[in-house]
N, C-alpha and C positions, 0 to 999 in steps of 0.2 A: 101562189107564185110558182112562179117554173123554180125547176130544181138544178138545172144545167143548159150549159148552149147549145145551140142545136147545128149539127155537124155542119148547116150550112155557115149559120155565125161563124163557127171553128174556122172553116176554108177561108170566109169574107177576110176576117182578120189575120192568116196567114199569108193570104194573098196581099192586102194590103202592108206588111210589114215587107214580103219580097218582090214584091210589084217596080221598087225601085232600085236604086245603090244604094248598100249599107255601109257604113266601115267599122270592123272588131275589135272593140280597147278589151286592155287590162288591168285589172284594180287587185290593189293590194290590201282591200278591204272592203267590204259590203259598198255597191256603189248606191243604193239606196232608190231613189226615186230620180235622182238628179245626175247621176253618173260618178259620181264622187269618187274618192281614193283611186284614180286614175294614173296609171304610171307615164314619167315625164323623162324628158335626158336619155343622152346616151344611144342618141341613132332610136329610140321609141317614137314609131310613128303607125297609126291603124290601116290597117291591110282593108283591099276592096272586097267587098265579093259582091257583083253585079246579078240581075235578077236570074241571069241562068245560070249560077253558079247554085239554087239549091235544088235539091229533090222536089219528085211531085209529092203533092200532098199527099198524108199515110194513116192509117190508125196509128193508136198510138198505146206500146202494151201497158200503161198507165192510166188509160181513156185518153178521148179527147183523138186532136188530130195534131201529126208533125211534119218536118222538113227538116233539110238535115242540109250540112256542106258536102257539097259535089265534089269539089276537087281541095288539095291542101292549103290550108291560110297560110302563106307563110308573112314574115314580119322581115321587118328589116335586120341585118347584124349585127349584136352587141356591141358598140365602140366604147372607147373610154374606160367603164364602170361596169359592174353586171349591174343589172335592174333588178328591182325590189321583186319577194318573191311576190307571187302570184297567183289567187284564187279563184277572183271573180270576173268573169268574160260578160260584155256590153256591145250593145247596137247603136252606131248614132246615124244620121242622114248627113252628116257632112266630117272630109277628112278631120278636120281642126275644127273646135267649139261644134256647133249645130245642136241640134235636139237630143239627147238621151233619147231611145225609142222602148229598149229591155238592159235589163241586166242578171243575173245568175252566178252562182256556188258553180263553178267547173272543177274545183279540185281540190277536197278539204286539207289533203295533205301539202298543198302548196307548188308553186313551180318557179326554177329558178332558173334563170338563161342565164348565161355566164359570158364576159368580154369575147368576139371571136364567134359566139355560136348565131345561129342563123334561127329565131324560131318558129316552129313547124306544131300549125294542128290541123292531122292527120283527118282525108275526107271522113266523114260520116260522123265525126266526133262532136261536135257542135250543132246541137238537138234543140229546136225549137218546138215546144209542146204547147199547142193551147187546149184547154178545157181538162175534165167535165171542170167546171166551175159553178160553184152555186150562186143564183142570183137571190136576192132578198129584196 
């Protein structure tokens, strides 16, 4: 059996994730398979970032090939309440409900927006890596 994807695999499947609109949740815990622990209230709503908003395809000094965000995600204003902190960053295909597509650890030590603040992540920060992967 092969051992990993092969760079073309890599780009297929990056290509296919940014081929279309995505929009960026945040969870306040391992969103799992399904998007789970999703932050909700409080003016929380998922920012776009449409197909030319990533980089072109790259190695990746991990293996494997990435993409990255072009310009800053930003999110809506904290109104009301600040929002639960926040670790883990998600992909869906539609603003509200849709498909879970990825999700990921963006920040072990946590991030907390507060009433008033505006939040911001910064181009390049939000790293999509595929491969090497082992297939079995």
């Amino acid at each position: 059996m092969p051992d990993a994807f092969s760079t073309y695999t890599e780009d297929f499947i990056l290509d296919w994730i940014t081929g279309t609109n995505k929009y960026v949740s945040l969870h306040s815990a391992d969103p799992g398979g399904t998007g789970t622990n999703e932050l909700t209230g409080n003016g929380y709503a998922r920012p776009l970032i449409a197909p030319a908003g990533w980089t072109a395809k790259s190695n990746s000094a991990e293996g494997g090939r990435q993409v990255s965000n072009v310009n800053t995600i930003t999110f809506p204003t904290v109104v009301t309440a600040d929002w639960a902190t926040w670790y883990y960053i998600g992909l869906w295909d539609a603003v509200t409900a849709g498909n879970f597509i990825l999700g990921g650890l963006f920040n072990a030590g946590g991030i907390l927006w507060q009433v008033g603040e505006t939040g911001l992540i910064p181009a390049g920060e939000l790293i999509i890596i595929v491969g090497p992967s082992t297939v079995a």
